[in-house]
C-alpha positions in Angstrom: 97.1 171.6 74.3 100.2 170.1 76.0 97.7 168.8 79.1 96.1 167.2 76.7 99.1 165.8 74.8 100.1 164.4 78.3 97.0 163.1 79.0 96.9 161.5 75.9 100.7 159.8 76.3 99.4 158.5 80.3 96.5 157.2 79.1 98.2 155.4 76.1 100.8 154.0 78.9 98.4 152.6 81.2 96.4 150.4 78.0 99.7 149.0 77.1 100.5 147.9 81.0 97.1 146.4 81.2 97.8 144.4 77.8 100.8 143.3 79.1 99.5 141.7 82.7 96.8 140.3 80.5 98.7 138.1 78.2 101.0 137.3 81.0 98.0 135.9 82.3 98.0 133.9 80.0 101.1 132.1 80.4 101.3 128.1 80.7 101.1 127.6 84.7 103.2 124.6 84.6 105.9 127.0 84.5 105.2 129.1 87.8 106.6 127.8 90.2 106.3 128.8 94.0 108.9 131.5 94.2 107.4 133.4 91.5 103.9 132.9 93.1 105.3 134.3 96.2 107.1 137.5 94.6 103.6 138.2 92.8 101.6 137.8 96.0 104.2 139.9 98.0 104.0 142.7 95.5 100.3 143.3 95.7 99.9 145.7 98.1 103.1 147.7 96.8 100.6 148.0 93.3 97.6 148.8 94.9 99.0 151.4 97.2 101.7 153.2 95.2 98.9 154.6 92.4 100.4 153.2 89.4 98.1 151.6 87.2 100.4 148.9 85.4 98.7 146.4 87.6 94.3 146.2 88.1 93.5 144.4 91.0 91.2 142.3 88.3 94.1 141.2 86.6 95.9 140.4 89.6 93.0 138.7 91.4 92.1 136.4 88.0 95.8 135.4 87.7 96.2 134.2 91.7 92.6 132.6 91.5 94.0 130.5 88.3 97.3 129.7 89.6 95.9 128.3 92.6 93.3 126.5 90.7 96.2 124.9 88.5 97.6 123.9 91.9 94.5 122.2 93.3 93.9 120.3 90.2 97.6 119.1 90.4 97.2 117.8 93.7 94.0 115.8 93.3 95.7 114.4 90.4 98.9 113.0 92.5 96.2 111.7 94.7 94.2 109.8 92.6 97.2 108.3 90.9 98.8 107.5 94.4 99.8 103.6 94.6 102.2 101.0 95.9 104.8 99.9 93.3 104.9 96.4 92.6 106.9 94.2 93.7 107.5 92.0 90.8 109.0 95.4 89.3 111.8 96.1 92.0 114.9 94.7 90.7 116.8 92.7 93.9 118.4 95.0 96.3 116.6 97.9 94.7 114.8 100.0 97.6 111.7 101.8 96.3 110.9 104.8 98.2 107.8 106.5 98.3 107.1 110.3 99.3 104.2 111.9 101.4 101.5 114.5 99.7 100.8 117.1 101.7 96.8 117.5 101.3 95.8 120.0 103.9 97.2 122.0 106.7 95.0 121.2 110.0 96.4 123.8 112.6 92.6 124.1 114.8 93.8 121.2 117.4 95.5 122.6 120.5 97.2 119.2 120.5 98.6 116.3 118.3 96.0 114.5 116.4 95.7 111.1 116.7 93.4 109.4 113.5 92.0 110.9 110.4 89.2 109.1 108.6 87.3 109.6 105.9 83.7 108.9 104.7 82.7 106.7 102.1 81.6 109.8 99.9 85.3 111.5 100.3 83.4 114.3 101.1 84.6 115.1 104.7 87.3 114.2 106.8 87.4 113.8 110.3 89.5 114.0 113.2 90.5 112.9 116.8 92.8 114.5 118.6 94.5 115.0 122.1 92.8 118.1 123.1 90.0 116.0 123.7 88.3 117.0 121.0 87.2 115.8 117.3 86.1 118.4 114.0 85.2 117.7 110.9 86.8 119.0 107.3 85.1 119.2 103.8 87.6 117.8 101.3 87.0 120.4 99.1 89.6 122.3 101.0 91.7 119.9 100.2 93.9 122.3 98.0 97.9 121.1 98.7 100.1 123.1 100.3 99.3 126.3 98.3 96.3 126.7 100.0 98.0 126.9 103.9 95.4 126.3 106.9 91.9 125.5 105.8 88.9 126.0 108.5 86.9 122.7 110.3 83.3 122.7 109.4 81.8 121.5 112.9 83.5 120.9 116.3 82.4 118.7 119.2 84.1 118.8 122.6 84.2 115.1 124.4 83.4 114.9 127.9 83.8 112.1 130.0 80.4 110.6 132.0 82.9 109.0 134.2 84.4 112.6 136.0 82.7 115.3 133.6 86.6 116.0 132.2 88.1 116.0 129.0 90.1 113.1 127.9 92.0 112.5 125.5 90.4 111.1 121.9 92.5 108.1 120.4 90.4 107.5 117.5 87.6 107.7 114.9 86.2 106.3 112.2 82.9 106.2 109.8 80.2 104.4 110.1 78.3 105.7 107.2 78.3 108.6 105.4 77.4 111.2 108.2 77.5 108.7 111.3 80.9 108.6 113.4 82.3 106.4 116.6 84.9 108.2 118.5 86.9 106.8 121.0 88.8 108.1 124.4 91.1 107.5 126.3 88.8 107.2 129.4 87.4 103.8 127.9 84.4 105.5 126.4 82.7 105.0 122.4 80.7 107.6 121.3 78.8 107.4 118.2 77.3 110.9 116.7 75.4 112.0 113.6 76.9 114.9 111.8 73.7 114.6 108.9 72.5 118.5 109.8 75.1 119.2 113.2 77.0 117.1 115.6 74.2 115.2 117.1 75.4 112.4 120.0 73.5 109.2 119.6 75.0 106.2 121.5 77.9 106.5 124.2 79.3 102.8 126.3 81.8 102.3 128.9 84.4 99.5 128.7 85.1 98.0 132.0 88.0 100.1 133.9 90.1 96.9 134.3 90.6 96.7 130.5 92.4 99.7 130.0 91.9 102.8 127.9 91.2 102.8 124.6 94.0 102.5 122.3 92.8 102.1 118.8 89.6 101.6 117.1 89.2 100.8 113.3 85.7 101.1 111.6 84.3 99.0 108.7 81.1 99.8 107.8 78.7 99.3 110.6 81.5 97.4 112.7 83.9 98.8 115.0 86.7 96.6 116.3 88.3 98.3 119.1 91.9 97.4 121.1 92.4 98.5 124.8 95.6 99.2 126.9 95.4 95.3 128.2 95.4 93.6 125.0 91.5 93.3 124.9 89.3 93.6 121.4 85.7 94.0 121.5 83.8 94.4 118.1 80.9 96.3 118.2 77.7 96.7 115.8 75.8 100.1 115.5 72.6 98.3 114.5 73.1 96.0 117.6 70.9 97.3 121.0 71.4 95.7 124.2 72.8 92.5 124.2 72.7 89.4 127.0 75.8 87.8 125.9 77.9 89.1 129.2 80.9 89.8 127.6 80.8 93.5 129.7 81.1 95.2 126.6 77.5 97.0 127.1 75.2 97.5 124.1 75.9 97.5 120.3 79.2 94.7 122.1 79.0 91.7 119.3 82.2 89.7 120.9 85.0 90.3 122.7 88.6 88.5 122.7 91.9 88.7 124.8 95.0 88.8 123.2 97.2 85.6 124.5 100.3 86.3 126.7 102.8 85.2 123.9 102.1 88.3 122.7 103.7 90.6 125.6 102.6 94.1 125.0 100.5 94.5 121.8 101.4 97.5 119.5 98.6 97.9 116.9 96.3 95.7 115.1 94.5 96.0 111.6 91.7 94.5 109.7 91.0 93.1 106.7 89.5 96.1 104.4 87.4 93.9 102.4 85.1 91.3 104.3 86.6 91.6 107.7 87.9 87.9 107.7 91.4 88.7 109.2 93.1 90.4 111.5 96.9 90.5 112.1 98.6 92.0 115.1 101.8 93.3 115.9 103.6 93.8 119.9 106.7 93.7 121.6 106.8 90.2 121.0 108.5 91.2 117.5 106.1 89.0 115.8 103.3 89.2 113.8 100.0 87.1 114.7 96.8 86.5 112.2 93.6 85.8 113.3 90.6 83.9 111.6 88.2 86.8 112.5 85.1 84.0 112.0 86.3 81.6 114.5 88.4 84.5 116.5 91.3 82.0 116.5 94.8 82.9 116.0 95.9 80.7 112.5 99.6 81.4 112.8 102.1 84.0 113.8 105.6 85.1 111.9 109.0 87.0 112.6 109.2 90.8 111.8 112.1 90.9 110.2 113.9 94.1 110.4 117.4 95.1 110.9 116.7 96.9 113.9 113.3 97.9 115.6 109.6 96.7 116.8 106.3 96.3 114.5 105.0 99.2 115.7 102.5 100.0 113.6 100.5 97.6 110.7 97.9 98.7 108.2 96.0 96.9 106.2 95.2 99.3 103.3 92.9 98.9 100.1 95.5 99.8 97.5 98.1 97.4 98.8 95.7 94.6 98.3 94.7 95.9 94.6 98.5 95.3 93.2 98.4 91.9 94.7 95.9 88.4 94.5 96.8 87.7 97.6 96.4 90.2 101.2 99.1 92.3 101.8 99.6 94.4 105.1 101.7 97.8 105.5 104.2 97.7 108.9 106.2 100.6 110.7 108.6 100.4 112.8 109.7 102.1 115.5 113.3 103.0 115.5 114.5 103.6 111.7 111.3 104.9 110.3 110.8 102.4 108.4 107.6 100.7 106.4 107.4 97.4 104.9 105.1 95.3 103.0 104.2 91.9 104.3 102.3 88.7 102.7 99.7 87.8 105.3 99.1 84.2 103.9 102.9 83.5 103.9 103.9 85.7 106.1 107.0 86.7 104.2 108.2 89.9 103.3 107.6 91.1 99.9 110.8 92.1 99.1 112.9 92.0 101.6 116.0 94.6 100.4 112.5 96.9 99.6 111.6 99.6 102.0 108.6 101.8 100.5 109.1 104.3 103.3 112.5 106.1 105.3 
């Protein structure tokens, strides 16, 4: 009778633990935050091994899947609602700063990557890297930084035709929804399907005396590319071989050098929309724009910045939204600082504003 009295009183026991992890289940999320994630997550195994029975692993496994669920959904939202303040709302000597999401955790590269692109679907992202190679990521991964290191859905090793080694990738960029261009340091393009698996398709050399490859940027089925020299070349997928003797080999539509004025040139960007534009940055500390249909340079203005060289300059999709006329994003390379530029007056937006530090 008493065995059964105690088994009665145990059995009770373990109900009421199970009720209680059930409505805890049931709390708002909003509240968790990370610490008590990480308690919970640490504690697991101390449940499941020490017999007691306040805990089912289908309790526990429902409450983590929804937690990290909650933090998915919060992450896609602070993407989607990412944009550039505007200017007209910054109050003089404000400085509006502006803070990173972290999206995914890429840890497959041996070394640093160097461009991330992604396709006009937002299904996949893909990237270039040092190690010489490039990999591609489904964005459904894209989880925040609950979710820690995701895995790359395809991976394609670059070798060189020039010495069969591996050099170093410096950029990539779409070309449709499953077609890339990669470039390398060796003064190589590849272009590649990924439709089914990473397919090669196209590959040109640039001549040696222009350099390596320093930057490439891709919009839609043009890439303009920038060597070491201060060379551009733009280039058309749906272009074969052409008889124009520019020396840019097939798919070549043009190519340009960058005047002397210059000095050493830094980065370059396009316009996002129609291509009509181009502004470039170098050690020149200035910024020049270019009429992209008559590849002439229009006009050229001062970076100003405390301290520090234009870097880096983007011309990004967003930034132009907030504004009627183009706007370009540029880094510099000292204080860590970005600023927002009027390309048609070539005057700082705000010019106590730093979005970035």
């Amino acid at each position: 009778m008493e065995k059964i009295v105690d088994g009665m009183i145990e059995q009770r026991e373990k109900n009421r633990g199970e009720r209680e992890w059930k409505e805890r289940g049931k709390v708002d999320l909003k509240d968790v935050d990370k610490k008590e994630f990480s308690l919970i997550a640490s504690t697991k195994d101390s449940f499941a091994t020490s017999g007691h029975a306040t805990m089912p692993m289908s309790v526990y496994d429902a409450y983590v899947e929804e937690l990290l669920g909650y933090k998915k959904r919060e992450v896609e939202a602070r993407i989607h609602s990412f944009s550039l303040p505007s200017p007209s709302n910054t109050g003089k000597g404000a400085i509006e700063k502006m803070k990173g999401i972290v999206v995914m955790h890429l840890h497959e590269h041996s070394k640093g990557i160097t461009q991330l692109s992604v396709n006009e679907e937002g299904s996949h992202v893909a990237s270039s890297s040092s190690d010489g190679s490039f990999k591609l990521w489904s964005c459904s991964q894209m989880g925040g930084d609950s979710y820690g290191a995701v895995r790359s859905d395809a991976t394609y090793s670059f070798k060189s035709t020039r010495d069969d080694r591996s050099w170093a990738l410096t950029g990539i960029g779409w070309t449709g929804d499953s077609q890339l261009v990669v470039a390398s340091s060796s003064g190589e393009l590849l272009w590649a399907d990924t439709n089914t698996e990473v397919k090669e398709m196209s590959r040109i050399c640039l001549p040696e005396e222009d350099g390596g490859i320093e930057q490439i940027i891709s919009n839609g089925n043009l890439t303009f590319v920038r060597t070491h020299h201060g060379i551009f070349y733009c280039y058309d997928s749906r272009v074969g071989k052409t008889s124009n003797g520019n020396g840019g080999g097939k798919h070549c539509v043009w190519r340009k050098k960058a005047s002397n004025q210059q000095a050493k040139i830094t980065s370059f960007c396009i316009d996002p929309h129609s291509a009509n534009w181009m502004v470039t940055s170098g050690t020149s500390n200035k910024l020049h724009v270019w009429d992209m249909r008559l590849l002439v340079e229009v006009m050229s203005f001062p970076y100003t910045s405390r301290k520090g060289l234009p870097v880096r300059v983007w011309s990004t999709r967003f930034a132009t939204n907030n504004f009627s006329e183009p706007h370009i994003l540029v880094g510099n390379s000292i204080c860590g600082e970005i600023s927002l530029f009027n390309v048609t007056s070539g005057l700082r937006s705000d010019e106590n504003t730093r979005l970035f530090q």
